[in-house]
C-alpha positions as CSV (number, residue, x, y, z in Angstrom):
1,X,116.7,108.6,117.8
2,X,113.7,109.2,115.3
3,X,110.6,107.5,116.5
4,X,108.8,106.0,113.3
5,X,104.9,107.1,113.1
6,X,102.9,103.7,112.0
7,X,99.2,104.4,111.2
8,X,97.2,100.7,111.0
9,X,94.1,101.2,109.4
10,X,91.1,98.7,109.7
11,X,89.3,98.6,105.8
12,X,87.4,97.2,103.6
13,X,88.3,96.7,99.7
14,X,85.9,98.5,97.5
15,X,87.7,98.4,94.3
16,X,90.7,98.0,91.8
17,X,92.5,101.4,90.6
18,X,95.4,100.1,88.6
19,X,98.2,97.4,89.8
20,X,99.6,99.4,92.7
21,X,96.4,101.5,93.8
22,X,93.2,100.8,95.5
23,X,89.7,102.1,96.9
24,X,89.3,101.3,100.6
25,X,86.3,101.8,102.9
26,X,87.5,102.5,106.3
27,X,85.2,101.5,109.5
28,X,83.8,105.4,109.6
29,X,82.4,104.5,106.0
30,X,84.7,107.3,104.4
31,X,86.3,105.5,101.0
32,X,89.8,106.2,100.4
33,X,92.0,105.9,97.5
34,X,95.7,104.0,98.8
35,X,99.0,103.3,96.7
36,X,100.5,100.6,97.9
37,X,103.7,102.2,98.4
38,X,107.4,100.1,98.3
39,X,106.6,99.1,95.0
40,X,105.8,99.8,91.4
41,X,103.6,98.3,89.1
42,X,103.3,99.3,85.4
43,X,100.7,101.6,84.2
44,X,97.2,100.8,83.4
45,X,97.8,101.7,79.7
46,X,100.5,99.4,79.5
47,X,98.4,96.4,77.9
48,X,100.7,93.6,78.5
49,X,101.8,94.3,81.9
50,X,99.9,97.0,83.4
51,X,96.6,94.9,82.5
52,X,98.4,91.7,84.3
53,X,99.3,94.0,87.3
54,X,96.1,95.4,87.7
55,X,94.2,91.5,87.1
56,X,96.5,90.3,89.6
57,X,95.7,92.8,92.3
58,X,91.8,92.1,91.7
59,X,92.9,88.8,92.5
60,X,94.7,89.0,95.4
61,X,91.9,91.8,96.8
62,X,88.8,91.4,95.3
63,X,85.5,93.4,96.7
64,X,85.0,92.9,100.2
65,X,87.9,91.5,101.2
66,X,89.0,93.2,104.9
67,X,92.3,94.7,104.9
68,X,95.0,96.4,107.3
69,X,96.6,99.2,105.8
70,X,100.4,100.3,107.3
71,X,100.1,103.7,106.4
72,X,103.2,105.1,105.9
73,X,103.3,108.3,103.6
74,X,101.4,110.1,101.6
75,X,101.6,111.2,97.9
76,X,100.1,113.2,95.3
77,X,97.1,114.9,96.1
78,X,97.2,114.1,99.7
79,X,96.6,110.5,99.3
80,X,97.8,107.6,101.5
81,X,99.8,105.2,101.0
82,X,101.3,102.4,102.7
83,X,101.6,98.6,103.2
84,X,98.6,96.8,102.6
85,X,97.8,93.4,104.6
86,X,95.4,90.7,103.9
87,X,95.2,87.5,105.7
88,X,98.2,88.5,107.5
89,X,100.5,88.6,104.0
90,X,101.7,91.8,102.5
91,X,99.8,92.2,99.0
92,X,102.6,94.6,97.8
93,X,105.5,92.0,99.1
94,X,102.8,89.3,96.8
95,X,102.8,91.6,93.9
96,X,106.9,91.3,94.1
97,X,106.7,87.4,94.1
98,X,104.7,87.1,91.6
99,X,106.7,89.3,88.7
100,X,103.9,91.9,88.5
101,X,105.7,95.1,90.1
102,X,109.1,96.0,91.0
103,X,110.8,97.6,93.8
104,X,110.2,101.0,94.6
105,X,113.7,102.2,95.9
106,X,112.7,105.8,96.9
107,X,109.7,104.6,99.3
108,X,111.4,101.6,100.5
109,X,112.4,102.8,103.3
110,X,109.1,102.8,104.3
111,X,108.4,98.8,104.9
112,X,111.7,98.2,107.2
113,X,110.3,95.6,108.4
114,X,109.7,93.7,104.7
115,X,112.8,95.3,103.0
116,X,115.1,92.0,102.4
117,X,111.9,90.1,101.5
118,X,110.9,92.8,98.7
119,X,114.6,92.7,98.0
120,X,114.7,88.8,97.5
121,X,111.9,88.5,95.5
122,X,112.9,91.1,93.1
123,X,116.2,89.0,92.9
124,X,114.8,85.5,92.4
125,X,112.2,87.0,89.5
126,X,115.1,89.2,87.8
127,X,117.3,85.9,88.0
128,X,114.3,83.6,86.4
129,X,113.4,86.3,84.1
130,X,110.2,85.9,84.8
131,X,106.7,88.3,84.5
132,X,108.3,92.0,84.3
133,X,111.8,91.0,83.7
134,X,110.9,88.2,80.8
135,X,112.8,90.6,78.5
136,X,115.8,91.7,80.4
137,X,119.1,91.3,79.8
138,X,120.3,91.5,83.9
């Protein structure tokens, strides 16, 4: 049996990177750069929906805003990544539910506890073609 190693980190939202990353102050006062990991959300160059991504996130987390953090993994360049939690609610399950990234199938397996809802809510948006999947044909 593999025991699963959950990191919760206690921040603080400095700032916006793009629709699936973010600047966070932890209590020590060190700021850290986070990828919500689970999911993807088009690139900031992309101007229709990386630029609706990225809006959306600044909505759901703007400055100040106190966060826990379910680190899970990290990624490039040694960064974190994990679950992010405000007001009790996934942000990256929100993100999902409101057609502004998809599922991330190779990282998952990191939010066990979320998977079916991430899974549903890519569903229902793919079926009402809706936000990301306006223009797909599935």
């Amino acid at each position: 049996m593999e025991l699963l190693k959950i990191v919760l980190v206690l921040g603080t939202v400095v700032g916006v990177v793009d629709g699936n990353t973010i600047l966070v102050k932890d209590n020590a006062g060190q700021t850290t750069t986070v990828k919500l990991t689970c999911i993807n959300a088009p690139e900031a160059t992309d101007k229709r929906y990386g630029l609706a991504a990225t809006q959306r996130l600044k909505q759901l987390l703007p400055p100040q805003t106190p966060v826990v953090i379910r680190s899970t993994e990290q990624v490039k360049n040694g960064r974190p990544a994990g679950e992010v939690f405000a007001d009790n609610r996934s942000v990256n399950l929100l993100l999902v539910e409101s057609d502004n990234a998809v599922v991330d199938q190779e990282s998952l397996q990191n939010c066990s506890e979320s998977k079916t809802q991430f899974l549903i809510a890519e569903a229902n948006a793919k079926n009402k073609h809706l936000g990301l999947w306006q223009h797909s044909k599935l």
